[in-house]
C-alpha positions in Angstrom: -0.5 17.0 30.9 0.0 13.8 29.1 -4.1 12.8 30.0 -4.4 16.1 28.5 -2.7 15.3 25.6 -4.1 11.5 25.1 -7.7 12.9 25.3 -7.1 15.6 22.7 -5.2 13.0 20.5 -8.8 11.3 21.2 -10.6 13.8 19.9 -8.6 14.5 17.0 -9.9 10.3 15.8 -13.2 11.3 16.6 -13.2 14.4 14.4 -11.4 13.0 11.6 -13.6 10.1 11.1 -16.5 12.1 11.4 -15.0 14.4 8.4 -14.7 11.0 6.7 -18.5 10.2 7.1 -19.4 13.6 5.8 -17.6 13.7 3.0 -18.9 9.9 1.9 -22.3 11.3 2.8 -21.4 14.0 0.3 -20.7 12.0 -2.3 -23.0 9.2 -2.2 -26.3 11.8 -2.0 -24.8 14.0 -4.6 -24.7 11.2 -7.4 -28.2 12.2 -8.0 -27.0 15.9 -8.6 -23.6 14.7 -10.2 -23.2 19.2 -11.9 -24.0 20.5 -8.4 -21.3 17.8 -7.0 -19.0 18.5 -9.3 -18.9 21.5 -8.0 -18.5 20.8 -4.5 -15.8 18.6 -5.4 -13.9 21.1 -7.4 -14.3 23.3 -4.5 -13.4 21.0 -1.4 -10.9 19.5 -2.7 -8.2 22.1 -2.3 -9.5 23.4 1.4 -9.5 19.8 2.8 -5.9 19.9 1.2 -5.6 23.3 2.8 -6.3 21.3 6.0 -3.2 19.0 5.3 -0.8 22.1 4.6 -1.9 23.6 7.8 -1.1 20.7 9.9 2.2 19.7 8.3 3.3 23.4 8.7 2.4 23.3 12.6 4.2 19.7 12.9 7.4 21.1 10.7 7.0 24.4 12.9 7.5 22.1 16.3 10.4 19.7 14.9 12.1 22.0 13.0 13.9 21.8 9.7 17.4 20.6 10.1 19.4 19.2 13.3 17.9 15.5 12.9 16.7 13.0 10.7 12.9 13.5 11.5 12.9 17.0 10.9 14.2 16.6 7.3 11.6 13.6 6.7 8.6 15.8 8.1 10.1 19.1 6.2 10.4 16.7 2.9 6.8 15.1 3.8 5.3 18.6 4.1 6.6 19.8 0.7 4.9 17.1 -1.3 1.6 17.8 0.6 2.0 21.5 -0.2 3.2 21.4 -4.0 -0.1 18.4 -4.4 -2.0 21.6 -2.4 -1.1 23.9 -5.4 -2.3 21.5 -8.5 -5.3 21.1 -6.1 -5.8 24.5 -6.2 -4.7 25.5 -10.2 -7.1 22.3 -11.1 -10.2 24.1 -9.4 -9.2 27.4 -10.9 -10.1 26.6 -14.8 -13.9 25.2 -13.6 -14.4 27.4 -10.7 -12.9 31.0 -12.1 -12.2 30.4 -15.8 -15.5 28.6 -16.5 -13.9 25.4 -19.0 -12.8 22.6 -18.3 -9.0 21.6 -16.9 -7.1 20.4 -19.6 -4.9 17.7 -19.4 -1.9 18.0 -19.4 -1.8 21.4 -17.3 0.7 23.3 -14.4 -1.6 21.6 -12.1 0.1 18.5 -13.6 3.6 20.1 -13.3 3.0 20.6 -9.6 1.8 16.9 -8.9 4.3 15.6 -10.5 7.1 17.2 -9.2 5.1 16.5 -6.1 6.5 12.7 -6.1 10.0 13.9 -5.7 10.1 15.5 -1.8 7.7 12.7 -0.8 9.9 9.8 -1.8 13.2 11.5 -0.2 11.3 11.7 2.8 10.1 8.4 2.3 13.6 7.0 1.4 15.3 9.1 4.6 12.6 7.1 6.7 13.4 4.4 5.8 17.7 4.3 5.6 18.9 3.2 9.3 16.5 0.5 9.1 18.1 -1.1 5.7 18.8 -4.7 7.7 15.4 -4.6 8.3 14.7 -4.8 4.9 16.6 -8.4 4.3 14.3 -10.5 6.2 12.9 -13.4 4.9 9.5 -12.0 5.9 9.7 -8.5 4.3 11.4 -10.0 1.6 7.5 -11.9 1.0 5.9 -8.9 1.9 7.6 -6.3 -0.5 7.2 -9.0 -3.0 3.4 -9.5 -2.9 3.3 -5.4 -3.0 5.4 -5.2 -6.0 3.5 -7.8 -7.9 0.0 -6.5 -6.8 1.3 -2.7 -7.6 3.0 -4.1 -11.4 -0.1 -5.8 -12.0 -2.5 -2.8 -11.6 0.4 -0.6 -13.6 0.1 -2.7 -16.6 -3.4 -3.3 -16.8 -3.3 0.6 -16.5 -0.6 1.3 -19.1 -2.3 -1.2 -21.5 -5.6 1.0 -21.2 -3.7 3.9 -21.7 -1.7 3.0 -25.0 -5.0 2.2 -26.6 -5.9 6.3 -26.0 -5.8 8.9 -28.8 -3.5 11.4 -27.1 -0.6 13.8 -28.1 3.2 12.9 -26.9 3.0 15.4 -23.5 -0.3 13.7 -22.6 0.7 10.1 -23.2 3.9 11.0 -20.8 2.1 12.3 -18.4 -0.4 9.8 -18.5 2.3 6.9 -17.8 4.2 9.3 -15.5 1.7 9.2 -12.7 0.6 5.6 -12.6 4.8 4.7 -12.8 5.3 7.2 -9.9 2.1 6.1 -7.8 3.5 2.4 -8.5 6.9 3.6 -7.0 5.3 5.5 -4.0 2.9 3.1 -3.0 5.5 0.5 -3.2 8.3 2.7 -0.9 5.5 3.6 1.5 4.0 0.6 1.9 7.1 -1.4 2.9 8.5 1.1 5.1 5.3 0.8 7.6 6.0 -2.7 7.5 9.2 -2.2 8.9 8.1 0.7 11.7 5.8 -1.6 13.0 7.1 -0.2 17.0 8.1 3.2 18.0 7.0 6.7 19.1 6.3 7.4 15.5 4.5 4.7 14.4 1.0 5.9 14.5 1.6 8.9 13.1 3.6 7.3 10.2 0.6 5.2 10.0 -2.0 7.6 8.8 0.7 9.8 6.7 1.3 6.7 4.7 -2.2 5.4 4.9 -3.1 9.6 3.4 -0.3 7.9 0.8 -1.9 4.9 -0.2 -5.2 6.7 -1.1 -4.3 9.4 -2.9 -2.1 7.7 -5.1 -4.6 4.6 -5.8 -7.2 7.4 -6.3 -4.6 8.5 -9.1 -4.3 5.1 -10.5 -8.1 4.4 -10.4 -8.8 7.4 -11.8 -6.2 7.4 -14.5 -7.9 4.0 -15.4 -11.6 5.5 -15.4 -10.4 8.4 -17.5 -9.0 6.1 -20.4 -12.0 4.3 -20.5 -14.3 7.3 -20.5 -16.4 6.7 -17.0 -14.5 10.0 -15.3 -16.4 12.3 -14.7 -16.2 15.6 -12.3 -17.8 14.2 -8.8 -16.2 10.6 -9.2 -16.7 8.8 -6.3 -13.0 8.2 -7.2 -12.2 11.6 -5.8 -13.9 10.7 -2.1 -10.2 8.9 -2.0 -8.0 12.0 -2.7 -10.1 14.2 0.1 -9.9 10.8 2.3 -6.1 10.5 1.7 -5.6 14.4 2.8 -7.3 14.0 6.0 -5.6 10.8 7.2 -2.2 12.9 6.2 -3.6 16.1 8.1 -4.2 13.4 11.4 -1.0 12.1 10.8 0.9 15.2 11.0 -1.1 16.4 14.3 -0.4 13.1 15.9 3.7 13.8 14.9 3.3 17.3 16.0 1.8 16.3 19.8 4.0 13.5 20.0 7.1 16.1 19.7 5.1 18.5 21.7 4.8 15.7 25.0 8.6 14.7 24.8 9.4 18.4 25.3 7.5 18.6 28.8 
């Protein structure tokens, strides 16, 4: 049973990456029909995220919800993918349905950012017994280098914002994300550092690694915005559908680990 289980682990690589190469396919072909892959973005982004609900909801279903520290994690994990699910979907609503444009700010807004919150209790429950870990000389560095690379990108970011023409609510939304993705990316980063070993580790790997792209996908993007070059079918956006399936893998992996300790 555990062969079985290795080889359809395997498999699971093997599909994801090819998803991967389609989708980069996708976008590099469809520069030279940017309104027909606008389209297509507006429209696969919220299935591939559809993909990640699905497989956080089968990992949640098989660890449960309360009894252990992993189960709240996953549970908290899983409610950031599925409120960023929702904005996916209310952003795709106002080109796909309403015809115009999605304004910024909008609910899909609302829902991404209160998306931040379940993620970085999850994140922060992770990460608690291992608080020693944290002191080392070594992560000390580490965390360090990661702050000062992440505060580096926020101001250059913030700096490119403030010189925008933009109402109050947009200008707070507009710093809200890039200070949250700074936050996340930090948090996330340096708690695979310390979860190096352990059953979880691979599956932590690609939930964070799903992370790291969808919120440097916000911060580029954010960036490209300010300065004009955004445009619907960004290559910017191959990240976000990226950073879905890496937290779609991740969650399988979770959810067949839990399913071999039980035999």
């Amino acid at each position: 049973m555990s062969r079985l289980l290795l080889v359809r682990g395997g498999s699971a690589y093997y599909i994801a990456l090819l998803a991967d190469l389609f989708l980069a396919g996708v976008f590099i072909f469809g520069q030279w029909q940017r309104s027909l892959l606008g389209f297509i973005s507006d429209l696969l982004s919220p299935i591939i995220a559809f993909v990640a609900v699905v497989s956080a909801v089968a990992a949640v279903a098989v660890i449960g919800v309360r009894g252990n520290r992993l189960a709240v994690v996953s549970f908290s994990l899983m409610l950031g993918v599925v409120l960023w699910f929702v904005s996916e979907v209310v952003w795709a609503i106002y080109p796909l349905i309403l015809g115009v444009s999605t304004p910024f700010p909008s609910v899909a807004d609302v829902f991404g950012l209160i998306g931040y919150a379940p993620i970085l209790i999850g994140l922060g429950l992770q990460a608690w017994p291992f608080g020693e870990n944290f002191r080392t000389k070594r992560m000390l560095s580490a965390i360090l280098v990661i702050i000062g690379g992440g505060l580096l990108a926020l101001i250059v970011l913030t700096q490119a914002i403030s010189s925008s023409q933009e109402g109050l609510l947009a200008l707070i939304v507009d710093y809200a994300y890039p200070i949250l993705d700074f936050v996340t990316l930090t948090v996330a980063v340096s708690v695979l550092l310390v979860l190096r070993r352990g059953t979880f580790w691979r599956p932590f790997l690609f939930l964070v690694l799903g992370l790291v792209l969808a919120v440097s996908a916000h911060m580029f993007s954010a960036w490209a915005t300010s300065n004009g070059s955004y445009y619907s079918g960004h290559p910017l956006e191959l990240l976000f559908d990226w950073g879905y399936l890496s937290a779609a893998l991740g969650f399988y992996l979770m959810r067949k680990k839990m399913e071999a300790r039980s035999l």
